[in-house]
C-alpha positions as CSV (number, residue, x, y, z in Angstrom):
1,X,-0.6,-32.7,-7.9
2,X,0.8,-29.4,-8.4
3,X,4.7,-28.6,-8.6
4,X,4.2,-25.1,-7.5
5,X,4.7,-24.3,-3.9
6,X,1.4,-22.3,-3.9
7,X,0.4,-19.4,-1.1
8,X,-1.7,-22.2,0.7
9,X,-1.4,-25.9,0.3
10,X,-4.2,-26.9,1.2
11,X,-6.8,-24.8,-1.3
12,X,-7.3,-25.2,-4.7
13,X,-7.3,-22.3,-6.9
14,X,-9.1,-21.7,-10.0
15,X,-6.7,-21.1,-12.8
16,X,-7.0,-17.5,-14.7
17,X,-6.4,-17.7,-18.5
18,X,-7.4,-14.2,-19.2
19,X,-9.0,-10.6,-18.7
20,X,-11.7,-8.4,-20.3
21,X,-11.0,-4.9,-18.5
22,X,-12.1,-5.0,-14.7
23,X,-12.3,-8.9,-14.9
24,X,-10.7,-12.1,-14.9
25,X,-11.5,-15.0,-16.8
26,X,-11.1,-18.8,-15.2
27,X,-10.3,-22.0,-17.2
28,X,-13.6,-22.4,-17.2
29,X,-15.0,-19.5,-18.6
30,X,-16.1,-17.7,-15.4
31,X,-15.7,-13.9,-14.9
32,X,-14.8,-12.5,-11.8
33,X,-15.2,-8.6,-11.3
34,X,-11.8,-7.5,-9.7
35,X,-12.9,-5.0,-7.0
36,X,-9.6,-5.6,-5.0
37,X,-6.8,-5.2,-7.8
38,X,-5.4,-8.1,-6.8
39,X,-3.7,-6.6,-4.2
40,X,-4.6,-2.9,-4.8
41,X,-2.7,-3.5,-8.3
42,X,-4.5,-3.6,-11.4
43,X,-4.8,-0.2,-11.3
44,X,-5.6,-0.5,-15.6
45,X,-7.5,-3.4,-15.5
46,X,-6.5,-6.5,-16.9
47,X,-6.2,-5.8,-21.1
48,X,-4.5,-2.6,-21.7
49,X,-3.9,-2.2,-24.9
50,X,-1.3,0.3,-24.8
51,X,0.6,-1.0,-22.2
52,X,0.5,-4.5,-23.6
53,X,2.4,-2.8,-27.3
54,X,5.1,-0.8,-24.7
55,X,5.8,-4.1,-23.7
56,X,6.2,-6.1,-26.9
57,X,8.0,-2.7,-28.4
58,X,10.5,-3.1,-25.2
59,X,11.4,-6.5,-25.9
60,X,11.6,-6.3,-28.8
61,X,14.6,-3.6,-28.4
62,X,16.2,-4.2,-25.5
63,X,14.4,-6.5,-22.5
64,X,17.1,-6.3,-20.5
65,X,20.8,-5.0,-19.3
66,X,22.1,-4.9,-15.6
67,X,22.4,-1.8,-14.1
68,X,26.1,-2.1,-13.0
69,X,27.6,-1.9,-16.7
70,X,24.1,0.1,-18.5
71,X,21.7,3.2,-17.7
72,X,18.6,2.2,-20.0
73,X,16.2,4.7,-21.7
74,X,12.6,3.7,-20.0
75,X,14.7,3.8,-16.8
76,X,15.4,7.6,-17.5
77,X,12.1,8.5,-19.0
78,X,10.4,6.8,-15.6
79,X,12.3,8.4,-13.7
80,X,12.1,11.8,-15.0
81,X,8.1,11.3,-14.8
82,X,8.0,11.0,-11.5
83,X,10.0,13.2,-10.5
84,X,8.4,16.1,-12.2
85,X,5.1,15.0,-10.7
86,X,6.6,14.1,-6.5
87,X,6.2,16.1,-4.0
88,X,8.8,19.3,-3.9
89,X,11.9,17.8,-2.7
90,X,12.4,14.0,-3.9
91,X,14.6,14.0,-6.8
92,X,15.9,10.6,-8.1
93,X,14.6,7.6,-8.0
94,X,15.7,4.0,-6.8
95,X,14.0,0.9,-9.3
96,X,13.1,-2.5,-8.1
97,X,11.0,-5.2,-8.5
98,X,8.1,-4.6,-5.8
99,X,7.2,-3.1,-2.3
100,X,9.0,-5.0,-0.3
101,X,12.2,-4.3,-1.5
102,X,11.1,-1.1,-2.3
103,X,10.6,-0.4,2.0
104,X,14.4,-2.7,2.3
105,X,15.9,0.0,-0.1
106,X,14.8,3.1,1.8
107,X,15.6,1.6,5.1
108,X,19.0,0.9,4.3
109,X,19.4,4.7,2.2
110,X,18.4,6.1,5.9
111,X,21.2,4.3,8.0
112,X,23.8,4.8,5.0
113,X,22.7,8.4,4.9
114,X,23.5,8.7,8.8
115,X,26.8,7.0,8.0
116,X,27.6,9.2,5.3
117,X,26.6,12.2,7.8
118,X,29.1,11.0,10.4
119,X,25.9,10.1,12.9
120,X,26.2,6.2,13.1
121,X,24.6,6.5,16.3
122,X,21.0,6.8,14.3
123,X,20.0,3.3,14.4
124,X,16.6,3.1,15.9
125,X,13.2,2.7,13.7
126,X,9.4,3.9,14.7
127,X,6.6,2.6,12.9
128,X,3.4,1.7,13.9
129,X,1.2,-0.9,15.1
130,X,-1.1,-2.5,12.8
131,X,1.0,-1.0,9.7
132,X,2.1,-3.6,6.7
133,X,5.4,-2.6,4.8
134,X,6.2,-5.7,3.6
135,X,7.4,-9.4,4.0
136,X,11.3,-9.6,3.2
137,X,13.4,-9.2,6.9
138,X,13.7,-5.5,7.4
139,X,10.4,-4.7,5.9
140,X,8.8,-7.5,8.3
141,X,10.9,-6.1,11.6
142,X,8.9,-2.9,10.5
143,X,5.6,-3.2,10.4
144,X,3.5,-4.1,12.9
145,X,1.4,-6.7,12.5
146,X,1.5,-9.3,15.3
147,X,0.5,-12.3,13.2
148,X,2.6,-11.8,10.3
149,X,5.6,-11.3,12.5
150,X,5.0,-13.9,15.3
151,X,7.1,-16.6,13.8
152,X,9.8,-14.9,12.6
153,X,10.7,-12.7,15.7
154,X,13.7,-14.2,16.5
155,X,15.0,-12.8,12.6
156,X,13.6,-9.4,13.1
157,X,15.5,-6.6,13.7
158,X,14.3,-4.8,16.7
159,X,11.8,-1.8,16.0
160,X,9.6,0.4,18.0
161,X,6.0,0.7,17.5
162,X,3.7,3.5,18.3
163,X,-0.3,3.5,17.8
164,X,-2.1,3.7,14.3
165,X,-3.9,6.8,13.1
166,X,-7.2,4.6,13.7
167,X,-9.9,7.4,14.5
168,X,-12.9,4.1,14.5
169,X,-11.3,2.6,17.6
170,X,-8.6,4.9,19.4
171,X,-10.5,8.0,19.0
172,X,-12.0,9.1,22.3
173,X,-15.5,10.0,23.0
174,X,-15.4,13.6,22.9
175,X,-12.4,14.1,21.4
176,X,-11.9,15.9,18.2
177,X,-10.0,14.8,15.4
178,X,-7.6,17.3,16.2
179,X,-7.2,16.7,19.6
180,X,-6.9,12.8,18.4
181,X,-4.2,14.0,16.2
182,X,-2.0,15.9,19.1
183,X,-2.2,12.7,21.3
184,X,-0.8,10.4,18.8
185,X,1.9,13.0,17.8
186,X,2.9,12.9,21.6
187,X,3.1,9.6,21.8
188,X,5.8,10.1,19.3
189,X,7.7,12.6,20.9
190,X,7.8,10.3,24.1
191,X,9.2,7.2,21.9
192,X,11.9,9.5,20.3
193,X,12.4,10.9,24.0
194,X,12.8,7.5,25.2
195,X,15.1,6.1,22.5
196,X,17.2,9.2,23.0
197,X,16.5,11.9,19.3
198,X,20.1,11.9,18.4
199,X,19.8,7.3,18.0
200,X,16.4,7.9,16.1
201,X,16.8,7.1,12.0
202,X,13.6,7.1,10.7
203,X,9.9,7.1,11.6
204,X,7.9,5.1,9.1
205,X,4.3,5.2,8.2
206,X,1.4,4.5,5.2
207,X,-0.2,7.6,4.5
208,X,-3.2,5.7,4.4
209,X,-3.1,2.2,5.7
210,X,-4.0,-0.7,3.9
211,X,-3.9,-4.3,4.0
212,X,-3.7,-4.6,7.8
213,X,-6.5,-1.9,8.8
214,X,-8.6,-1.8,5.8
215,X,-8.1,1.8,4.1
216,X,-7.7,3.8,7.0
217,X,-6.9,7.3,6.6
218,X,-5.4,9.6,9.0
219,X,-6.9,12.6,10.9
220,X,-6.5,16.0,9.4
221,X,-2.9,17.7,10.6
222,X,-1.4,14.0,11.7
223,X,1.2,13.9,9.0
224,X,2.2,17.6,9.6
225,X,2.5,16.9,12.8
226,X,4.6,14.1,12.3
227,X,6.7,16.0,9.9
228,X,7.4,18.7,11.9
229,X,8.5,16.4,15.0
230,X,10.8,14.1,12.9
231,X,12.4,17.9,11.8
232,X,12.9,19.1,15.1
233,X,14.8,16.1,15.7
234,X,16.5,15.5,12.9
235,X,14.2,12.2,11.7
236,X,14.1,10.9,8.2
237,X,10.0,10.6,7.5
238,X,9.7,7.2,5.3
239,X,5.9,7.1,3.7
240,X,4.6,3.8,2.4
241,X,2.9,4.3,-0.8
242,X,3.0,1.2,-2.1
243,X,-0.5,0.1,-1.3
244,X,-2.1,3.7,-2.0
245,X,0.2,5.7,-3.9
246,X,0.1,6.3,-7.6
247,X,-3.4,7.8,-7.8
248,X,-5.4,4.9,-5.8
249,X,-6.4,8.0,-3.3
250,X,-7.0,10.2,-6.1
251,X,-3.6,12.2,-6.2
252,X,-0.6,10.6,-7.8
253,X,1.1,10.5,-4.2
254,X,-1.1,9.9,-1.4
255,X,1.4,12.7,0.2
256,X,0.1,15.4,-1.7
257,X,-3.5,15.1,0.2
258,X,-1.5,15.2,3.9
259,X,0.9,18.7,3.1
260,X,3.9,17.0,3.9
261,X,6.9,15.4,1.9
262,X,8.6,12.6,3.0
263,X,12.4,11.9,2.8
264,X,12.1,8.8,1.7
265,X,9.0,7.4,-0.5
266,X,7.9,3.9,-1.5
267,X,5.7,3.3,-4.6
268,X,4.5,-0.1,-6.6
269,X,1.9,-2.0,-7.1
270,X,-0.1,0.6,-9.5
271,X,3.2,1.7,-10.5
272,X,2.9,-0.9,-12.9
273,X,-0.6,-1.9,-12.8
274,X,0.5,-5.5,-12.5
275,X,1.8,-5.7,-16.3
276,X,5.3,-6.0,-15.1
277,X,6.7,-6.5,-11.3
278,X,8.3,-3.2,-10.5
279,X,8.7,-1.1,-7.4
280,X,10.8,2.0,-6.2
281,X,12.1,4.1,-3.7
282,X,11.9,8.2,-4.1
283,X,14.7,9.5,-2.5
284,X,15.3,13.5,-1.3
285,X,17.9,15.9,-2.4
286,X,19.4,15.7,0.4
287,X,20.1,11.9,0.9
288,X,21.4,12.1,-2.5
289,X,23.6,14.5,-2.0
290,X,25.3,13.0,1.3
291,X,26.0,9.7,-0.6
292,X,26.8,11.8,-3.7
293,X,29.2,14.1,-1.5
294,X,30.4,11.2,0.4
295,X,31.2,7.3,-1.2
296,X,28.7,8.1,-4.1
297,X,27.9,4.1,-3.7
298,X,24.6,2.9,-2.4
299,X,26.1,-0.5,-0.6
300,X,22.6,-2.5,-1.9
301,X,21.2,-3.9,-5.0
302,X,19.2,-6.7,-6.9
303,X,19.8,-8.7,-9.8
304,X,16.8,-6.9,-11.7
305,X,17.0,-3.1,-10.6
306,X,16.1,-0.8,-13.3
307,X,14.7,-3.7,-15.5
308,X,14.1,-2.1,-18.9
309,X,11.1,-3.8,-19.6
310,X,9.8,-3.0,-16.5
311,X,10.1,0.7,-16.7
312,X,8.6,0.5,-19.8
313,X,5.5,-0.9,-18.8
314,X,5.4,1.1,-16.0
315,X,6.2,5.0,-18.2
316,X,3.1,3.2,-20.6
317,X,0.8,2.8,-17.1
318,X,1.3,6.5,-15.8
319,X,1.2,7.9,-19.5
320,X,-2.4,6.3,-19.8
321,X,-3.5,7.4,-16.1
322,X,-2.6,11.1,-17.5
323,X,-3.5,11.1,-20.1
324,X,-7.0,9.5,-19.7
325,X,-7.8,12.0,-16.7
326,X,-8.2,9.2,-14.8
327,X,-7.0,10.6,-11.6
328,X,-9.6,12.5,-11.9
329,X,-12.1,9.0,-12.4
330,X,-10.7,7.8,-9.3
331,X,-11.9,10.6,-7.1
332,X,-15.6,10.7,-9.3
333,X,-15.6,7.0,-8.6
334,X,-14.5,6.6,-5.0
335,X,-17.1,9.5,-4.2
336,X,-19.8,7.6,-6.0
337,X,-18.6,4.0,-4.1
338,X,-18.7,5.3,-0.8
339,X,-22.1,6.5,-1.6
340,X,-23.4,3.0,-2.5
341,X,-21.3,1.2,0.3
342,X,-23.1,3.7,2.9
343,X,-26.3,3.1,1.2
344,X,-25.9,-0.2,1.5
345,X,-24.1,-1.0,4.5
346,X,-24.8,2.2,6.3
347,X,-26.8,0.4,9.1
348,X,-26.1,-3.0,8.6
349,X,-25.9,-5.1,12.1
350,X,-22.0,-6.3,11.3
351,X,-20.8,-3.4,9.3
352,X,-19.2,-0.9,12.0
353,X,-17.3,1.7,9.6
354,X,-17.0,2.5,5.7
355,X,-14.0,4.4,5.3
356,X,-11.1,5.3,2.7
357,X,-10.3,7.3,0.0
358,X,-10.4,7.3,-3.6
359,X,-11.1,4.0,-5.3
360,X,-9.6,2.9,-1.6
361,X,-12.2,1.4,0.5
362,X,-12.5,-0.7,3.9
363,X,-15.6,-2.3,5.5
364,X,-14.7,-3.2,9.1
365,X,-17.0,-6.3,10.0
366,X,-18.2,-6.3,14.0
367,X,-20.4,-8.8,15.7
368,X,-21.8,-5.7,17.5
369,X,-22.0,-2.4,16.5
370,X,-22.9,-0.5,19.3
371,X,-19.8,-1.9,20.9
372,X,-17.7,-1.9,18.0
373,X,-17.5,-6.0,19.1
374,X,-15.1,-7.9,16.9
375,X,-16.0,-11.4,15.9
376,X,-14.2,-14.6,17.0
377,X,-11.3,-15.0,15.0
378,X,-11.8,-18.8,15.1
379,X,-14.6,-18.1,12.9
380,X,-11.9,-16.9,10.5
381,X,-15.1,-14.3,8.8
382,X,-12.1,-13.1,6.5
383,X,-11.9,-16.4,5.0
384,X,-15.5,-17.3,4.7
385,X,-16.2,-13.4,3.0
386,X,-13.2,-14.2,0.3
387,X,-14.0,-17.8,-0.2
388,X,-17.8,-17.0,-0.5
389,X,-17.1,-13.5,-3.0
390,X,-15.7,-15.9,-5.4
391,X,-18.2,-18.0,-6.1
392,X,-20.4,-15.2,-6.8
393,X,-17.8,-13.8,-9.1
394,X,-16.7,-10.9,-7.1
395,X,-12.9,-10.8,-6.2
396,X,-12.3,-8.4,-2.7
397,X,-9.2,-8.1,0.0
398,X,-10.5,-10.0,3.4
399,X,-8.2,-9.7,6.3
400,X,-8.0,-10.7,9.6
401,X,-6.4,-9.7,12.8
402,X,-7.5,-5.8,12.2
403,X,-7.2,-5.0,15.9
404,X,-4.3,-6.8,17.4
405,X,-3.0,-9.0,14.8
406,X,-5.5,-11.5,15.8
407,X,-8.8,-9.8,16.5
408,X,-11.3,-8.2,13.6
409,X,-12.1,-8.4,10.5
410,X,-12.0,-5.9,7.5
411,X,-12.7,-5.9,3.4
412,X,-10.7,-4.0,1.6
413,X,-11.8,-2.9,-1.9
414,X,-9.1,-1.4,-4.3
415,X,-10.7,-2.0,-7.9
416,X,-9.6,-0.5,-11.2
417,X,-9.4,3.1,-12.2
418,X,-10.9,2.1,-15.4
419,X,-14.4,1.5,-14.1
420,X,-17.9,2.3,-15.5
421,X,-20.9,3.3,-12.9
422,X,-22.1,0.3,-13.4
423,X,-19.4,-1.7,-12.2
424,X,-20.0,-0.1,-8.7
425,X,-23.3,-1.5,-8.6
426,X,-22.5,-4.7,-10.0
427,X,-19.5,-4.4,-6.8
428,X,-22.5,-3.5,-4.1
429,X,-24.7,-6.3,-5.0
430,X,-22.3,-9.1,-5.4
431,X,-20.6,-8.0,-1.6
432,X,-24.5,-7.7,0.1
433,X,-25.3,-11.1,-2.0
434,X,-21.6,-12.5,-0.2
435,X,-22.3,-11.3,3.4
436,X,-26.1,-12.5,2.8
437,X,-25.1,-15.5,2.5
438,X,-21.8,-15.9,5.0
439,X,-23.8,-14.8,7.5
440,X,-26.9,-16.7,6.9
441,X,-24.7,-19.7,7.6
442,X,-22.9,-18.4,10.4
């Protein structure tokens, strides 16, 4: 028997020695394409050279020195990286050790901002339903989710949820994007209105949502929309990049694609590819400059903020993106994905959408099409798709509950920027050669 408390107890799991590029190697010698990045991580693949000698170099130097008696050099250098290439506006940067508390960190810089500001009064959150930002407490409270929060309502803080930018379902027959757009924007303005503007803190939202809806991306003007409503009213705008931020859309910032800049941003996951756990929060001028003008103390922290060999691995990760063009990749490659998913999938009789962007791609899996019919959930699709990509060597992101939390099923695809044309194919085949074969047996 194991002595790790592992994800599920009761699966077995094979036992990764190693990686070649886009794959992973088992114990026993088996080699599974990564198409999912883990978890929309392994954004470099799996044997990076360069970033594996930044990280030996590192240690080597200095691994690590707490942030309450040090500064550290990668620290700066990481910092001043992205901050050169954020959206206008965001000017420092807060270091952690993954989304989660990544998403904790910039909800507790908006109320300590309001405090600062003399407007303790701002205490209310909107986010959305069907949004994931994250499994610590506050992060939890704020997404939306209905599964993932169930048991652990009675801990949540209480937040307000609004509908998803999710054009496949909500969109009304004859209505245009646009039109889509100005309805959900409303609905908004009636939460706010309802809450009362002057209690509002923040509105939160992905840019392009991932794990719970499957690479959704919003309608064109949505986010400047949004913007301009949380301005009127004097809203901080949190994005939440951590799932498709740092080039997985095909900009650096997913933000750049929407026009807008957030107050607040959260970034991870390809921050550091996976080489090293690191997250962080981007935070505006002006939220600097309240606490900086005010206690000049963020009242928050972790042990392993600004972790030296973190930030090193992560500076080596966004120096090879640049200077490999492979922002660039990522749009050639999502482009040339989405071509071979539609081919594909385009009329199969449980695909209902393709969507995403980037090297960002969803499936949504329906029993009818026509209808846009979710399967059972008892069936638990999700889990026969993962179990069943596996075995044919294919790693992808099943989920469940797409609709509500319980309903639907989606597969998300996320896989490295380092990819070769035939990789996409070898993607295509195994995931028709998976659903072939789930629901031949269904």
């Amino acid at each position: 028997m194991s002595h790790v408390f592992h994800r599920h107890l009761h699966q077995q799991y094979p036992t990764a020695v190693g990686g070649d590029g886009p794959y992973l190697i088992d114990a026993e010698g088996k080699r599974y394409l990564d198409a999912c990045g883990g978890a929309a991580v392994s954004c470099l693949g799996h044997s990076n050279v360069e970033v594996i000698e930044a990280i030996r170099e590192q240690v080597g130097r200095l691994a690590y020195a707490h942030t309450s008696f040090f500064t550290n050099e990668p620290m700066e250098a990481l910092a001043d990286f992205l901050v050169e290439r954020a959206p206008q506006g965001l000017s420092s940067v807060y270091f952690v050790s993954g989304g989660s508390e990544a998403v904790e960190a910039a909800l507790k810089l908006a109320r300590q901002y309001f405090i600062e500001r003399g407007e303790p009064q701002r205490k209310h959150l909107i986010a959305r339903r069907q949004s994931y930002h994250g499994n610590t407490l506050g992060a939890l409270a704020t997404g939306g989710n209905a599964w993932r929060r169930q048991q652990f309502e009675p801990l949540l803080v209480q937040v307000s949820h609004v509908s998803p930018c999710y054009a496949y379902r909500d969109q009304a027959p004859g209505e245009t994007p646009e039109t889509y757009g100005e309805r959900l924007a409303a609905e908004l303005e009636a939460e706010i209105q309802t809450l009362g503007p002057e209690t509002v803190m923040a509105f939160v939202a992905e840019p392009v949502v991932g794990a719970t809806l499957g690479a959704v991306p919003p309608v064109p003007g949505y986010f400047k929309r949004v913007r301009e409503i949380c301005d009127r009213h004097g809203i901080l705008l949190i994005l939440d990049e951590v799932m498709c931020g740092m080039g997985r859309t095909g900009s650096l910032f997913a933000a750049e694609q929407e026009g807008v800049t957030p107050d607040l941003m959260t970034i991870a996951k390809g921050l550091g590819a996976g080489y090293q756990p690191i997250g962080a929060t981007l935070v505006s001028e002006r939220i600097r400059a309240a606490i900086a003008e005010g206690s000049g103390f963020f009242q928050h922290g972790h042990t392993y903020i600004g972790h030296a060999t973190a930030c090193a691995a992560a500076l080596a990760v966004q120096r090879t993106v640049e200077e490999r063009g492979l922002l660039e990749r990522v749009v050639r490659l999502g482009e040339g994905l989405q071509q071979r998913l539609e081919a594909r999938f385009g009329e199969h009789p449980y695909v209902g959408d393709i969507r995403g962007r980037g090297l960002f791609r969803g499936l949504e899996l329906v029993a009818d099409r026509g209808a846009k019919t979710p399967f059972d959930p008892s069936r638990k699709l999700h889990a026969a798709v993962k179990r069943t990509a596996m075995d044919k060597g294919l790693m992808c992101y099943p989920m469940g509950g797409t609709l509500d939390g319980r309903q639907g099923d989606h597969i998300l695809l996320a896989p490295p920027f380092i990819l070769e044309e035939s990789h996409l194919d070898e993607i295509v085949d195994k995931l028709d050669a998976t659903l072939k074969t789930v629901f031949d047996h269904a």
